[in-house]
C-alpha positions as CSV (number, residue, x, y, z in Angstrom):
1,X,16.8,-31.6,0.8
2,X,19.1,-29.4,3.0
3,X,22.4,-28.8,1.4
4,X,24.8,-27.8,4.3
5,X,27.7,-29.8,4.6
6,X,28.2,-31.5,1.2
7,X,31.2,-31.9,-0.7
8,X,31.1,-29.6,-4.1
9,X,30.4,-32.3,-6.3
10,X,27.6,-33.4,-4.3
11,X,26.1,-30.5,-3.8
12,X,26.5,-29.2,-7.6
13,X,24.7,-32.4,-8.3
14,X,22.2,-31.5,-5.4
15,X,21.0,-28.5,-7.0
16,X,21.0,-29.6,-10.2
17,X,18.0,-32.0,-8.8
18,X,16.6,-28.8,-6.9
19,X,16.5,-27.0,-9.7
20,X,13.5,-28.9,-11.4
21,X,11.7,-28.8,-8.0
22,X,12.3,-24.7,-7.7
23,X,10.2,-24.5,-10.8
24,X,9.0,-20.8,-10.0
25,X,5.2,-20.9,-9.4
26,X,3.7,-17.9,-11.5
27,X,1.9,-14.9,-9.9
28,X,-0.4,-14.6,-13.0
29,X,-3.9,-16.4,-13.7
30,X,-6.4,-17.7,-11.5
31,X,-6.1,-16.4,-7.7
32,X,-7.5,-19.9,-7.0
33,X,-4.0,-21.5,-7.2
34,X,-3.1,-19.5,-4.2
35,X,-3.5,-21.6,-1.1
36,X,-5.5,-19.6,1.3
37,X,-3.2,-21.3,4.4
38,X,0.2,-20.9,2.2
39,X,0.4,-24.4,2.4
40,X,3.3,-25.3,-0.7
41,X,1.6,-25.2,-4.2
42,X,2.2,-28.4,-6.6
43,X,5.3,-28.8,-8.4
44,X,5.5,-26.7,-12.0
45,X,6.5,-28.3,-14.9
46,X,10.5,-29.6,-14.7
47,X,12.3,-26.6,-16.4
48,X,15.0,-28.1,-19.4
49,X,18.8,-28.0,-19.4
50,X,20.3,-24.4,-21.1
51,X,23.0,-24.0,-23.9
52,X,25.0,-22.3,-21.2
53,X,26.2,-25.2,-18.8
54,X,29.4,-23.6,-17.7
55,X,28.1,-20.8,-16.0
56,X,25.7,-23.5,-14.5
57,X,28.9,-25.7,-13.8
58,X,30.7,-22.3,-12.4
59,X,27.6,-21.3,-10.1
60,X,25.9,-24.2,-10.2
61,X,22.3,-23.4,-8.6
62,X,18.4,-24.4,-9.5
63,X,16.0,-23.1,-12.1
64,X,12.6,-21.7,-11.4
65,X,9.8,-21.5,-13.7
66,X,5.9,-21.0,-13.9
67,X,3.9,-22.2,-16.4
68,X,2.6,-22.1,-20.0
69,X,-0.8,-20.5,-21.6
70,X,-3.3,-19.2,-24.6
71,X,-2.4,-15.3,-25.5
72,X,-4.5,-12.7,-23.4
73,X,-6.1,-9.8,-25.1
74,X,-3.0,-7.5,-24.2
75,X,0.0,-7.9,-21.9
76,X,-1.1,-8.9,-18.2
77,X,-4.5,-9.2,-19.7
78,X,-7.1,-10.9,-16.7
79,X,-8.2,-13.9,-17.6
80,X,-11.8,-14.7,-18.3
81,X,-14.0,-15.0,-15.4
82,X,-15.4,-18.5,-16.5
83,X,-16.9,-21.3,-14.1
84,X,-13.8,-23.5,-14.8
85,X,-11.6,-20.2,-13.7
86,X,-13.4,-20.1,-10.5
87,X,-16.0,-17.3,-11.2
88,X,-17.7,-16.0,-7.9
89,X,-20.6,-17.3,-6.5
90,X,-24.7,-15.3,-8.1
91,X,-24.9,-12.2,-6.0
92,X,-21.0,-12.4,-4.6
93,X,-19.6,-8.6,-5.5
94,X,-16.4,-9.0,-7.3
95,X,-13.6,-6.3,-6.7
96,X,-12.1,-5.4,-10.1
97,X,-9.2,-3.0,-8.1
98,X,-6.3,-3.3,-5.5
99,X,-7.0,0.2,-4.2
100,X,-11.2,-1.3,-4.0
101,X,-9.7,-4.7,-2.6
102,X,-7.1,-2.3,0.1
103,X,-10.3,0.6,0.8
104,X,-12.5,-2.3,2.1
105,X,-9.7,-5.0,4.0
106,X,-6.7,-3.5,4.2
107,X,-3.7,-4.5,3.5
108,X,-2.4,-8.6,4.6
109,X,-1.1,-8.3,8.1
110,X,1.3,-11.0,7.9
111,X,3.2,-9.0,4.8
112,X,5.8,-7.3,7.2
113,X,9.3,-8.6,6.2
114,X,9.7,-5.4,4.1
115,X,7.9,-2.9,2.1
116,X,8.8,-2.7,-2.1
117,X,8.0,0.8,-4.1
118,X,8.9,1.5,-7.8
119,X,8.4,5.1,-8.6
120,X,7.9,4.0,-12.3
121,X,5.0,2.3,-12.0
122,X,3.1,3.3,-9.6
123,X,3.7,0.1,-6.5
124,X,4.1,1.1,-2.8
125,X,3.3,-2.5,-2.0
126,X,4.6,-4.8,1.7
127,X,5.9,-7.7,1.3
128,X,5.6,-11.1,2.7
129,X,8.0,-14.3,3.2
130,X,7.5,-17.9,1.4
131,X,10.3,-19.9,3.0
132,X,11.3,-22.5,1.0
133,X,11.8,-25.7,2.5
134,X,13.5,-29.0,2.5
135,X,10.8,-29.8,-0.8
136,X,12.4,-27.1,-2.7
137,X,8.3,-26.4,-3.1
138,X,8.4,-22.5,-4.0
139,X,4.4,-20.9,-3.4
140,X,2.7,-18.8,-5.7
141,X,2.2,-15.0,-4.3
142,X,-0.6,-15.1,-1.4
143,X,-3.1,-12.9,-2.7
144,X,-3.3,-9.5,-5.1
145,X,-1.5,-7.2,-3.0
146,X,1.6,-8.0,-1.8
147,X,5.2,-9.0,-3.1
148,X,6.5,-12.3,-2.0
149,X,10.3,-12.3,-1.0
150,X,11.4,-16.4,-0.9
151,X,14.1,-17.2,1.1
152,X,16.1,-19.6,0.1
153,X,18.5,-20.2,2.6
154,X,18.0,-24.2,2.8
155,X,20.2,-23.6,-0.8
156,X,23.4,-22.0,-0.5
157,X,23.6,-20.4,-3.7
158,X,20.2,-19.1,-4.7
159,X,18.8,-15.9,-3.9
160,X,19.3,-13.9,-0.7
161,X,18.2,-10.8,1.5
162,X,17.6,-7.4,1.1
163,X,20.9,-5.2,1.1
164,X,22.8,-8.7,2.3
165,X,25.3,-8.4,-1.1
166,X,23.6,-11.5,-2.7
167,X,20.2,-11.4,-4.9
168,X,17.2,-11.0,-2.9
169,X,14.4,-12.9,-5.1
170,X,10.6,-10.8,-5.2
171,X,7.4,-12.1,-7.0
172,X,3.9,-11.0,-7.4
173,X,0.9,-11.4,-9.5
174,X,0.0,-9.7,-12.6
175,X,-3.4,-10.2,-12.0
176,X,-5.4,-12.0,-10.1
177,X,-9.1,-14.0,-10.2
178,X,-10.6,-15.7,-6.8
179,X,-10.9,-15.1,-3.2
180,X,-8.4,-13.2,-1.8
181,X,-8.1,-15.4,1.9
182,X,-6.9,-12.5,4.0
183,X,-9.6,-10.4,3.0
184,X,-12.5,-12.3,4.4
185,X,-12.7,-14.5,1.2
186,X,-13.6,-11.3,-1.1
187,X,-13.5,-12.6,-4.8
188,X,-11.3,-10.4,-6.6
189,X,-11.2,-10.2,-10.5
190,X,-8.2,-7.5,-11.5
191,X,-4.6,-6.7,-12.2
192,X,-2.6,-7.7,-9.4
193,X,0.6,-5.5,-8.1
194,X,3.2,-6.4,-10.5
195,X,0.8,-6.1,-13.5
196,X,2.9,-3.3,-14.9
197,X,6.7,-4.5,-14.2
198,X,7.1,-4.9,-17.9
199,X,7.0,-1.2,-18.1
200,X,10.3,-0.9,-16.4
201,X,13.8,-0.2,-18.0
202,X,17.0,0.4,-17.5
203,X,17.3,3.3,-15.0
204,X,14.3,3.4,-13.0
205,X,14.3,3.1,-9.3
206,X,13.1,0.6,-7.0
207,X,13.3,0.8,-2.9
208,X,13.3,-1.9,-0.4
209,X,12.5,-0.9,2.9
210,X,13.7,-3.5,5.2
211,X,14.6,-3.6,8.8
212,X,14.7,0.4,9.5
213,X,16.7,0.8,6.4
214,X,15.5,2.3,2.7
215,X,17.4,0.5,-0.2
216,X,17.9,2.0,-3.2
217,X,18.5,-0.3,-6.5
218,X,18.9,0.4,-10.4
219,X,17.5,-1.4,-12.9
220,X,20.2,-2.7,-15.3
221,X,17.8,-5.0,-17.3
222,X,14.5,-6.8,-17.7
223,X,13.9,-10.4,-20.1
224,X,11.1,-12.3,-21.1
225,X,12.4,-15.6,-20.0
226,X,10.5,-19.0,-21.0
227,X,8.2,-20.5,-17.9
228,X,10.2,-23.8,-19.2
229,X,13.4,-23.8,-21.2
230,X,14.8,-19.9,-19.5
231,X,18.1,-20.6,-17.7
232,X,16.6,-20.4,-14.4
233,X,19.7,-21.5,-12.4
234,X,21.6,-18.3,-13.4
235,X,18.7,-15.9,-12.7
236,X,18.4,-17.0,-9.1
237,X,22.5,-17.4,-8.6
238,X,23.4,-15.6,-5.0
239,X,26.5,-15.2,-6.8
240,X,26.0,-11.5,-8.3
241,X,29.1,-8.7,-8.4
242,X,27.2,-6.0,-7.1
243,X,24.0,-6.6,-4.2
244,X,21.2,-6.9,-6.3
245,X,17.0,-7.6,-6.5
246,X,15.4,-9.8,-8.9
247,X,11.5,-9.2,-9.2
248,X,9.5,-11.3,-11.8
249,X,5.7,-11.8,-12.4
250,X,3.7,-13.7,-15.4
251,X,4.1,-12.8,-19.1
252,X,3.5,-13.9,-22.6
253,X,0.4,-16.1,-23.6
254,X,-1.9,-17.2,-21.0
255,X,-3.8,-20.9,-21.4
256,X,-7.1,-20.4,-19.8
257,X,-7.3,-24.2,-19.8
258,X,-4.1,-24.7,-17.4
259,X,-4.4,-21.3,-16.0
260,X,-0.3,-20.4,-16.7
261,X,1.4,-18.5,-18.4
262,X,4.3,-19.5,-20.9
263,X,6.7,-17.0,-19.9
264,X,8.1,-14.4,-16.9
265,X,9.0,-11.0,-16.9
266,X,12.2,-10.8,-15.1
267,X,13.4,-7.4,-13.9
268,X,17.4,-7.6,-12.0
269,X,18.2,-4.5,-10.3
270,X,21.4,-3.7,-8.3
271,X,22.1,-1.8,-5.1
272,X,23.0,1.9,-6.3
């Protein structure tokens, strides 16, 4: 569904059909769901009109949103390691940490559009590209390690790149159970790298490294927005007054039956 070219009211109608279809896949939950060829994953649930529909109607651009789930022992919590969950093979060792799963394979070679660090918490982390197609399909993070950056491009108004004055779109698990498909097929069972971003605040420091260049951003504020009903549209919007980052991961009660999460932890941060 490329958008180039369409009249305004065509194309606010346009994204208002993309925006069910850019239903953010969650980086939470069973590694499983990450498709070991980054092959799109399966549509999320459809996310639900807001209350706010004229700042939709002023930048009138998609929603995305992961999925629902039953409440983990603590925030970010890993979920269970049952069959169902895709627990490793008798005899298989299971990695339990990124700095295990990064000491024995490395890091993914194919994560070199950028490299994300946040002080705060600990993440010196590269990052890799999901670009999202004609399908308005948006992948879940590849593996454990690294930050996704989607670029949305095929959708004038959503997202953008790094330092480019628009809002450059990050996402990566909270934790993470299966094989890890760059690493050989390990099985990993642990936090994944965004398992702490609801530690950050107002303040705090995150730096992009893209294209020769370190960018600096601020935090200004981080939500728990619902996998469903959050206003999804808004939180992607290119149209920010200051260059900005958005970075979000899993949160809020997990469902070990459908493996999601019901909410996101959404972090903006803008150029300093």
């Amino acid at each position: 569904m490329r958008l180039v070219g369409r009249p305004r009211t065509a194309l606010v109608a346009a994204l208002a059909g993309a925006a069910l279809a850019l239903a953010a896949a969650c980086g939470g939950g069973d590694g499983n769901a990450a498709p070991a060829n980054r092959t799109p994953a399966a549509k999320a649930v459809a996310p639900t009109p807001t209350a706010t529909p004229a700042a939709n109607a002023a930048t009138p651009v998609p929603e995305r949103a992961p999925g629902p789930a039953t409440p983990s022992a603590t925030r970010g919590a890993v979920a269970p390691a049952t069959a169902a969950a895709g627990a490793p093979p008798e005899g298989v060792t299971i990695l339990t940490t990124l700095r295990q799963l990064i000491a024995a394979h490395g890091e993914p070679r194919a994560a070199s559009f950028a490299r994300l660090r946040i002080p705060r918490i600990g993440v010196d982390a590269p990052v890799g590209v999901d670009t999202v197609g004609d399908d308005a399909q948006m992948e879940v993070p590849f593996n454990p390690v690294e930050i996704t950056w989607y670029d949305l491009s095929a959708f004038p108004g959503l997202g953008g790149a790094p330092g480019g004055g628009e809002n450059a779109i990050f996402s990566a698990h909270v934790d993470y159970l299966g094989r890890v498909p760059y690493a050989d097929g390990a099985f990993y069972r642990g936090k994944g790298v965004f398992a702490n971003l609801d530690h950050l605040g107002p303040g705090d420091v995150i730096e992009v490294f893209y294209r020769g260049q370190m960018l600096r951003y601020q935090v200004k504020w981080r939500r728990s927005v619902n996998a469903v009903s959050g206003n999804w549209g808004e939180i992607w919007s290119a149209a920010v007054p200051v260059d900005s980052i958005t970075l979000y991961t899993c949160g809020g009660l997990f469902d070990a039956g459908s493996r999601n999460y019901a909410d996101r932890v959404v972090v903006r941060a803008e150029r300093m």
